[in-house]
Every structure is written in structure tokens, then in C-alpha cells.
VMD Tcl script that draws the C-alpha trace (Angstrom):
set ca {
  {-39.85 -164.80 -53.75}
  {-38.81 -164.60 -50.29}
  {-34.83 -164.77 -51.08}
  {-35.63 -161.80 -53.32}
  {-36.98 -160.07 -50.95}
  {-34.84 -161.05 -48.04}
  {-31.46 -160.69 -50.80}
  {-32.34 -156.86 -51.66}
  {-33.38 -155.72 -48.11}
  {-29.70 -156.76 -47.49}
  {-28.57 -155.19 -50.40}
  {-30.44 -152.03 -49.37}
  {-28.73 -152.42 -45.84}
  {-25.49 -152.41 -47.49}
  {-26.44 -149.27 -49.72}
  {-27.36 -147.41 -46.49}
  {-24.12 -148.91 -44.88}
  {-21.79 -147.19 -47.68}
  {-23.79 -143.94 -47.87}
  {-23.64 -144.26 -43.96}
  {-19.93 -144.56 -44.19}
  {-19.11 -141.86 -46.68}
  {-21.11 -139.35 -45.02}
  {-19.30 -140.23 -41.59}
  {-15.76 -138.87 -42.89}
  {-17.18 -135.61 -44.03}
  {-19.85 -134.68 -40.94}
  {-19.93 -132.74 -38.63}
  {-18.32 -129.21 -37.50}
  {-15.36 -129.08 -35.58}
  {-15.09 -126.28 -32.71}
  {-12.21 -125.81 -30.43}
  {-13.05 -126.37 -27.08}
  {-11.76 -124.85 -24.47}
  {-8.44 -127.00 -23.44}
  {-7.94 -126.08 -27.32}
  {-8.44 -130.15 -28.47}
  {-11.40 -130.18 -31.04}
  {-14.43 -131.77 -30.46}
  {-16.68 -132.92 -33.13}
  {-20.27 -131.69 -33.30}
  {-22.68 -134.98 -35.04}
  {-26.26 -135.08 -35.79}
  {-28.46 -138.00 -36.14}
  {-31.41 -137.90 -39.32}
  {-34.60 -140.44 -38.44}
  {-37.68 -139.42 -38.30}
  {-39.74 -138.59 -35.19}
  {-43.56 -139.14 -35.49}
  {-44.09 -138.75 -32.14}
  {-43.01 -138.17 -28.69}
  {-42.01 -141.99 -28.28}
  {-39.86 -142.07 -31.38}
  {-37.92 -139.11 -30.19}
  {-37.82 -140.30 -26.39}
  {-36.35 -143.51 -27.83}
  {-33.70 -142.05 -29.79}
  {-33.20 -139.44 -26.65}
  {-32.43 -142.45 -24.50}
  {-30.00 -143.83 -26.56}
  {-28.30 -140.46 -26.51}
  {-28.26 -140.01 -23.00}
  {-26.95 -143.74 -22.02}
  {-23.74 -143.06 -24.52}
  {-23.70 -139.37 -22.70}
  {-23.04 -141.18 -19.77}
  {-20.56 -143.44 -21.00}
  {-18.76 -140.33 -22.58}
  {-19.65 -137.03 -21.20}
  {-18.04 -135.46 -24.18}
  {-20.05 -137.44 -26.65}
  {-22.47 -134.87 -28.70}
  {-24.93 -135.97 -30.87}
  {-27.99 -134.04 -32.23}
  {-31.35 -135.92 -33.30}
  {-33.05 -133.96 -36.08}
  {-35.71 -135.10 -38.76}
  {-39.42 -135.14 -39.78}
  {-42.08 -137.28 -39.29}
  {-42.60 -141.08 -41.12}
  {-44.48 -140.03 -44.18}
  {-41.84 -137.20 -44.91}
  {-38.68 -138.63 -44.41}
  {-38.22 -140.58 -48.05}
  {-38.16 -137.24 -49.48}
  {-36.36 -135.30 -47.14}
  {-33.56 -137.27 -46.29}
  {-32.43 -137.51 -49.76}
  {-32.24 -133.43 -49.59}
  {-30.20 -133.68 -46.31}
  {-27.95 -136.14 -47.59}
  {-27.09 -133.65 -50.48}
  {-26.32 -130.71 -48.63}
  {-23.21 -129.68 -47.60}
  {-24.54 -129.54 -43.79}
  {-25.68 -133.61 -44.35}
  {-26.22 -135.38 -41.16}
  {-23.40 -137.91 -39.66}
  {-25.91 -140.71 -39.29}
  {-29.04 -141.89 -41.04}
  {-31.47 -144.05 -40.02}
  {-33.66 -146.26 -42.35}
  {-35.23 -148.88 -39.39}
  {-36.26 -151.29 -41.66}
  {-37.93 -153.30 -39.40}
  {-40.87 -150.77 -39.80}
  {-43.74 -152.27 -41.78}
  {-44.46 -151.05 -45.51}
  {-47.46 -150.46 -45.18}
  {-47.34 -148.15 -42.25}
  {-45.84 -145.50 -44.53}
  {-49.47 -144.10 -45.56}
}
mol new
graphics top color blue
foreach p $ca { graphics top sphere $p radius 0.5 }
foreach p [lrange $ca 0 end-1] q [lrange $ca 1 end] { graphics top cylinder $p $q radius 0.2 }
display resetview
């Protein structure tokens, strides 16, 4: 039971991987900037239940900010119990985020 278990949480991990992958070649807007090179504009979909889970995901930012000063990435999404639903709307659109997050260290049962 536990290969199962342990066999499709990889096999979800690849899933996300592929959408992950697909997504990355068509996200994003491009703007000129001003020395007329483009830079690309990404966003980031996880959810943020609180004030940690976004200062987490902030920090992350920020340390590849200061490895890259040009790096640009937005962090966007709803809280834990919403996310399942929403992200599958994002993913759809034509504005779909660069990156997803699924964190699937994150107990089952903490999705009620």
C-alpha cells in the first residue's frame, strides 16, 4: 500500500513537472525595457493562507532578487482550501501563471 502511495505521489510530481514545463514556454509578458533588450515579466501561483506563507515565498523572491537584480517574479494565489479549484482556472487562461506550486509535503488532512 505504501509503494502505491509513494509510486503515484511521484507520478503526480511528474504530472505537475510537465504541466510546469509547458506552461513555462508560453508565460509571461514581454516589455521592452529601456536599453530596448526584453525582459520577461513571471508570476508564481501557491496559495497564501497567511502572512507566513506569503513571507516565505517573499523571501525566496528577494534572495534570487539579489542574486539577479533584474529577476521579476510575482506571487499571486488564494488561500489552502481554494486553491484545488482555482488553479485549475488559472492554468486555463490565457494569462496562466509561469510557475505552480503543489507542496506536497502538506498533510491531507489539513485541506478542511
Amino acid at each position: 500500500m505504501l509503494n502505491k502511495r509513494v509510486t503515484g505521489r511521484l507520478l503526480g510530481a511528474a504530472a505537475a513537472a510537465a504541466v510546469a514545463a509547458t506552461a513555462l514556454t508560453a508565460c509571461g509578458s514581454s516589455s521592452a525595457g529601456s536599453s530596448g533588450e526584453s525582459k520577461e515579466a513571471s508570476s508564481m501561483y501557491t496559495w497564501i493562507t497567511n502572512e507566513n506563507d506569503r513571507a516565505q515565498w517573499q523571501a525566496f523572491i528577494d534572495a534570487a532578487k539579489e542574486k539577479d537584480p533584474d529577476f521579476n517574479l510575482t506571487l499571486e494565489g488564494p488561500s489552502f482550501n481554494d486553491y484545488w479549484t482555482k488553479v485549475k482556472t488559472r492554468l486555463s487562461s490565457s494569462g496562466a501563471p509561469c510557475i505552480i506550486t503543489t507542496q506536497a509535503a502538506r498533510p491531507r488532512n489539513s485541506r478542511t
